[in-house]
ROSE-4610 file (N, C-alpha, C; in Angstrom, 1 decimal, always signed):
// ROSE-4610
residu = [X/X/X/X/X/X/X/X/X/X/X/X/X/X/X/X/X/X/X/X/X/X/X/X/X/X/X/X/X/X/X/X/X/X/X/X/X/X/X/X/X/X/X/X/X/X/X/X/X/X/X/X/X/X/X/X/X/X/X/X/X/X/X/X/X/X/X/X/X/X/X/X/X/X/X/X/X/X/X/X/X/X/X/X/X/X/X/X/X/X/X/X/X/X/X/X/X/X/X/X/X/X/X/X/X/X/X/X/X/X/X/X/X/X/X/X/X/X/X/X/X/X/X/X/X/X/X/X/X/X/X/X/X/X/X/X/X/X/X/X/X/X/X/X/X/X/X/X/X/X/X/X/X/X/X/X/X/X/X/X/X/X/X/X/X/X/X/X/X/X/X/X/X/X/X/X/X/X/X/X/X/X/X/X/X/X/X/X/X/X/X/X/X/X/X/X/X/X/X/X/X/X/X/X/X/X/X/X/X/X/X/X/X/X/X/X/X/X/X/X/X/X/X/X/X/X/X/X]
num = [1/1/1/2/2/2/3/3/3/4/4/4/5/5/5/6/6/6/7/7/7/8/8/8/9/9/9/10/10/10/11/11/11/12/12/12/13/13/13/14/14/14/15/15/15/16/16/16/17/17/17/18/18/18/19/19/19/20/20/20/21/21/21/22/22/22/23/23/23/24/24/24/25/25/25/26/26/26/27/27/27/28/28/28/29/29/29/30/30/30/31/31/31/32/32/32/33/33/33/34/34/34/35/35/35/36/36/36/37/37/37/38/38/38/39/39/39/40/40/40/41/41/41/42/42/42/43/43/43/44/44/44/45/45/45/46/46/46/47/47/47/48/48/48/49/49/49/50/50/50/51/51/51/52/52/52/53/53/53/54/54/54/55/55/55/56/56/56/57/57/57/58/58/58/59/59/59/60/60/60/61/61/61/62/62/62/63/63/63/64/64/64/65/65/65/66/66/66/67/67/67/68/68/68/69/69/69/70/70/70/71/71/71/72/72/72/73/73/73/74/74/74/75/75/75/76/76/76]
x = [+36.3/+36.6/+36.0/+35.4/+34.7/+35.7/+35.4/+36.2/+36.3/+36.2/+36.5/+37.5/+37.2/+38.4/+37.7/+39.2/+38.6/+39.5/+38.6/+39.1/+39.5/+40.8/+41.4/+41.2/+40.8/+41.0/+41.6/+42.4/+43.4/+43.6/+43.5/+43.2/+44.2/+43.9/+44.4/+44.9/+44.5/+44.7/+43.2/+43.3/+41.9/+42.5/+43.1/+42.7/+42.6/+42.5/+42.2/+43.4/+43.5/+44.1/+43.5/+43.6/+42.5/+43.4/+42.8/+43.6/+42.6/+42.8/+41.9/+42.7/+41.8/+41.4/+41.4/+41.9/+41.7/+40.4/+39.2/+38.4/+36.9/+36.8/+35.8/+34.4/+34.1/+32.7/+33.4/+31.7/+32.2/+32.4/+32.6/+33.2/+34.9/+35.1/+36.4/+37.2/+36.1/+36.6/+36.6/+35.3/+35.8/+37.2/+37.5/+38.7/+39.8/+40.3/+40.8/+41.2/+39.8/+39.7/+40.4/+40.1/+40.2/+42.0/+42.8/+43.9/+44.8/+43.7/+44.4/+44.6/+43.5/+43.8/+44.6/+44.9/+46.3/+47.5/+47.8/+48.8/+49.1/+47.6/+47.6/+47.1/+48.3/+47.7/+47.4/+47.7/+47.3/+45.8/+45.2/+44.0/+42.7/+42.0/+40.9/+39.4/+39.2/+38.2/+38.5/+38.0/+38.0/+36.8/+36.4/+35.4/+35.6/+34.5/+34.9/+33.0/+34.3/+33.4/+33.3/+32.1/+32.3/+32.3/+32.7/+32.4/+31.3/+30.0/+29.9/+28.9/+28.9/+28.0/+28.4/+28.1/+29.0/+28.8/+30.1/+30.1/+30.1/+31.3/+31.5/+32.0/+32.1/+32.8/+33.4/+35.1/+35.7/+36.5/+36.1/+36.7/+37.4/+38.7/+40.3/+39.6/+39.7/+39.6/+40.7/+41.8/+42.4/+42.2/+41.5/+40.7/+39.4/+38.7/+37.9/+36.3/+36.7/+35.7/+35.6/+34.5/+34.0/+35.0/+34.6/+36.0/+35.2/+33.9/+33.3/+32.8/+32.4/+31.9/+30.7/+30.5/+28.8/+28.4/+26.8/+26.1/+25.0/+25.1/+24.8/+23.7/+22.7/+21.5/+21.5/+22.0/+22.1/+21.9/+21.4/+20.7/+22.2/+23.1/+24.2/+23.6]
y = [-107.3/-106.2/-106.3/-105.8/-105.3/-105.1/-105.1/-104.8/-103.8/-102.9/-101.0/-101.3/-100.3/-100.0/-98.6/-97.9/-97.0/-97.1/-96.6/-96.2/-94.8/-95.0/-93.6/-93.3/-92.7/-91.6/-90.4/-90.7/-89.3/-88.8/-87.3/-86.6/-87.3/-87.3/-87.6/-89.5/-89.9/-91.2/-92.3/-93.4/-94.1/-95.0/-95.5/-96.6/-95.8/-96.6/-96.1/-96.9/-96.8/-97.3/-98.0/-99.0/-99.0/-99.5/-99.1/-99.2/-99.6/-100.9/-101.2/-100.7/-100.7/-99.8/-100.7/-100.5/-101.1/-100.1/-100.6/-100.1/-101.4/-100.8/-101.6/-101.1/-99.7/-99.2/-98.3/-97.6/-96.4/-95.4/-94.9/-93.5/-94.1/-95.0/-95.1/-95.7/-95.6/-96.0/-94.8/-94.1/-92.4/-91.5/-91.8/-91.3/-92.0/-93.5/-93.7/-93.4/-92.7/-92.2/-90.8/-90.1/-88.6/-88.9/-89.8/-90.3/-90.2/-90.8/-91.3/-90.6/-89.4/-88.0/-87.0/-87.2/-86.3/-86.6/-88.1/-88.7/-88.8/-88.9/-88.5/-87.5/-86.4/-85.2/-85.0/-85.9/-85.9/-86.5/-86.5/-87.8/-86.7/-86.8/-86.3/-86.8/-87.8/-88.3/-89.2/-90.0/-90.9/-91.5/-92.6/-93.2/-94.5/-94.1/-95.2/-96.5/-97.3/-98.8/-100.1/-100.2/-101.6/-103.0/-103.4/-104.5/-104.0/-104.0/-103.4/-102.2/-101.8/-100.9/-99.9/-98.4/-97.4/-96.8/-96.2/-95.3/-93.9/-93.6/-92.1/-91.4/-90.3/-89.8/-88.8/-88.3/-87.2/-86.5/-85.1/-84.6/-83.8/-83.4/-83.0/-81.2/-80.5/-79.8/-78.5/-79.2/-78.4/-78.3/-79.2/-79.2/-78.6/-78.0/-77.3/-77.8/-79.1/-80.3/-80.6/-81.0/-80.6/-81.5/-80.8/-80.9/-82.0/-82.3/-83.2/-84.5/-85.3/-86.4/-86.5/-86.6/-86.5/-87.3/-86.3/-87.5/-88.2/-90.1/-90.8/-91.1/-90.7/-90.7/-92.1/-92.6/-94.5/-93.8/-94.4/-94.5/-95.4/-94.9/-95.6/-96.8]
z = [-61.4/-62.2/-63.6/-64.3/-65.4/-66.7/-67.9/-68.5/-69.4/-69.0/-69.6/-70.5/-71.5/-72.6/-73.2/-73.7/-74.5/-75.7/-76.9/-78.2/-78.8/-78.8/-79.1/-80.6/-80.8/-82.2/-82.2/-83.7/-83.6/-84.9/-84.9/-86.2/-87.4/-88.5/-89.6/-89.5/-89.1/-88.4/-89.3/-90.1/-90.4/-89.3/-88.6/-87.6/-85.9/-85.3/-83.5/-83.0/-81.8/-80.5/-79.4/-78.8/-78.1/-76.8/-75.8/-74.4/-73.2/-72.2/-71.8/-70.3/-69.2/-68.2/-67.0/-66.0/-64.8/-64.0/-63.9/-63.0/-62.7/-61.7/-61.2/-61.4/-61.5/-61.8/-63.0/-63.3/-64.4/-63.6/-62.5/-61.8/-62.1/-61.4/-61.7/-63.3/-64.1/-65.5/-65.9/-65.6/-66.2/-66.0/-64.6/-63.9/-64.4/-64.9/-65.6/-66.9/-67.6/-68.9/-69.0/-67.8/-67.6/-67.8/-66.9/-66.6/-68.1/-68.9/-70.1/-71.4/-71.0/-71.6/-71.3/-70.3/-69.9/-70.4/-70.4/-71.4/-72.8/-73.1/-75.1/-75.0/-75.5/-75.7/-77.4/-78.2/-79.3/-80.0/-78.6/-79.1/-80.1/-80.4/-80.7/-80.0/-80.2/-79.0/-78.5/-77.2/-76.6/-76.1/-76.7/-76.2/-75.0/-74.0/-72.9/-73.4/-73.4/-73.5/-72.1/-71.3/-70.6/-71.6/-72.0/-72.9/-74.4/-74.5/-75.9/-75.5/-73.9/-73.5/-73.7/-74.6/-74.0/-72.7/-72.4/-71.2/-71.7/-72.4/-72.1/-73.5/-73.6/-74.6/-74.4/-74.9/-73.9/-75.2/-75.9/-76.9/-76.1/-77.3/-76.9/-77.2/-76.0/-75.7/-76.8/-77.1/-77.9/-79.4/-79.7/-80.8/-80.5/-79.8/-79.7/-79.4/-78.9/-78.4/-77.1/-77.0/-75.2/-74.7/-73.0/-72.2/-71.2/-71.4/-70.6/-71.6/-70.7/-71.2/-71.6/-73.5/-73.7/-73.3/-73.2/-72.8/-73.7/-73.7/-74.5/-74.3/-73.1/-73.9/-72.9/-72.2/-71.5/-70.2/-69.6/-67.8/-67.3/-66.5/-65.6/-64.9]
């Protein structure tokens, strides 16, 4: 297993959260991530990390921020 984590950000907030992830690839770290925005509904963004690589990024849709994961521009 790998070691995924994401960092939560949340409006009006200077520090983060950070929550680390049971998955084995990034399809299933994404799906974990997806998981973990259902639960914080107060987040603002979420960034998915393997160790210092990024994976993903997933803005809170009720804030008016994409509902997908940008893309960073990194070859999977």
């Amino acid at each position: 297993m790998f070691s995924y984590f994401c960092i939560v950000n949340t409006p009006g907030r200077p520090d983060s959260e950070i929550s680390v992830l049971a998955a084995d690839d990034d399809t299933s770290a994404r799906l974990a991530m997806a998981d973990l925005a259902a639960h914080w509904p107060g987040y603002e963004t979420i960034c998915l990390y393997q160790g210092e690589r990024p994976v993903a990024v997933l803005g809170n849709p009720r804030m008016g921020l994409v509902t997908d994961g940008l893309d960073l521009g990194i070859a999977a």
